[in-house]
Every structure is written in C-alpha cells, then in structure tokens.
N, C-alpha and C positions, 0 to 999 in steps of 0.2 A: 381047534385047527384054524389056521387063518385064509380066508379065500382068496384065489386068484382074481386078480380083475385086468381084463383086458383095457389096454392103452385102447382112450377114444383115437376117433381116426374123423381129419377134419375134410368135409366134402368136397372135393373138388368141381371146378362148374368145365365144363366141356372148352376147346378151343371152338371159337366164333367158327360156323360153318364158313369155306370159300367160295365165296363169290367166283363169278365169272366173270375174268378180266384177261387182259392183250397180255400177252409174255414176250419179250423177245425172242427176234428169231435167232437160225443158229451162228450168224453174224453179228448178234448183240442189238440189233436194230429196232425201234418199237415206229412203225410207220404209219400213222393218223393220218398221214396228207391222203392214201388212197381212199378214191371218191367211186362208189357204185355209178354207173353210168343209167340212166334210164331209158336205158333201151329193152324193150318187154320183148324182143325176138331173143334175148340171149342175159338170161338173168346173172350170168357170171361175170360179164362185162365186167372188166375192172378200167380205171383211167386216173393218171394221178394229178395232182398241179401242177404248170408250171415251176419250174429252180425259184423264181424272183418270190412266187406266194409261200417261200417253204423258209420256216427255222427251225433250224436242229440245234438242237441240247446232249451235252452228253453229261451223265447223272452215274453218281459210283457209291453205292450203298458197302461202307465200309466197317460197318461193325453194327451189333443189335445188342440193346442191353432191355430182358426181358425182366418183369416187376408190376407191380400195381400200374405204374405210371412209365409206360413200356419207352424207349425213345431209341433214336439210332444216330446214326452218322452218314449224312448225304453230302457228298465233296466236303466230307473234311468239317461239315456242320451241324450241332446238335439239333435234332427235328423231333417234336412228338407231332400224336393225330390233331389234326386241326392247324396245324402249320401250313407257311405255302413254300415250297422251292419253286423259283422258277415261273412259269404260269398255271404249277399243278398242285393242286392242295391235298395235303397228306391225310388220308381217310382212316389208315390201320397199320400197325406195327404187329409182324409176326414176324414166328421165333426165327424163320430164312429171307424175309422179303419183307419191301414198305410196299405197303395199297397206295398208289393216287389218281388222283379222280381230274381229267381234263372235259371240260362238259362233262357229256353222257356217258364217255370211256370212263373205264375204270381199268387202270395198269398196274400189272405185278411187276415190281423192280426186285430181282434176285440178290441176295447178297452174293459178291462176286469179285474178282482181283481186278477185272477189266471193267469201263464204265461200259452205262448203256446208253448210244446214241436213240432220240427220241428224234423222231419226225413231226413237228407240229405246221398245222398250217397257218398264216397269220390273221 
C-alpha cells in the first residue's frame, strides 16, 4: 500500500509589529509644525509656528507592490525602504501604507486616491 504524505508547508514569519506613528487627520493633514508650549500650568497647551516657518508637502501613496523587495509609488515615484522623498526617509513598506521617518516622528502615509498634505516646519 503506498502512504500518504502530507505537502510540506513553508513558514511564514509574522508582519513587522506597528510602530507608533502620526496618521492623518480626517482632512488628510499630517501637522509636525504643532509645538507643546512649556507652560507647566496647563500641560495641553498646544501653539503652532508662524505661516512664514511652515512647508507643506503633499505626498499620494499611489500603489504598493508587496515581495521580498517590497516598493511603492509616491507622486508617481518608485521608492523602496531607505529612500528619501522629500525631507522624509522611507523606513517601511506595508501591504496599506509607507512608514516615514522626519527626525523623531515616524508617519503612516495611507494608500489613498487623495494625497496627504504634510506640515513640516523648516
């Protein structure tokens, strides 16, 4: 009698835990320029820059092609991790959003029809 053998099954490794990162809001907006105020009576204080210290970006994550060698399309431009758009260097490609990293921030850009305007401060 000839035995059955079960098809090997090749392991798959988990998706990279997410980080905690800015998302836009429900205007599409990622806004870096707000600055905590240091005032210790009222830790909520918020205070933004001046118009003239602000540049906005707007960023359209326009398709994702997942793989070994993961890469997407930002305005229309091929980007893997480790690329820079912009003033923001791309940290991670996932299978709905790119990671990028401004300094300390780390931002989730959504794949999405509309771009996302980005508030940076200069």
């Amino acid at each position: 009698p000839s035995a059955l053998v079960a098809p090997a099954t090749v392991p798959t490794s988990p998706e990279p835990a997410s980080e905690a990162a800015l998302v836009p809001n429900a205007e599409g907006v990622l806004d870096l320029t707000a600055v905590r105020a240091g005032d210790e009576a009222n830790p909520f204080a918020v205070r933004t820059l001046p118009p003239e210290s602000v540049r906005e970006i707007a960023l359209r994550v326009g398709g994702i092609v997942r793989g070994p060698s993961p890469c997407a399309l930002i305005n229309g431009r091929p980007v893997q991790a480790g690329d820079r758009v912009e003033s923001l260097d791309v940290v991670r490609i996932e299978p709905a959003a790119v990671l990028l990293r401004h300094g300390a921030e780390l931002l989730r850009l959504p794949l999405t029809e509309k771009p996302v305007r980005i508030r940076l401060p200069l």
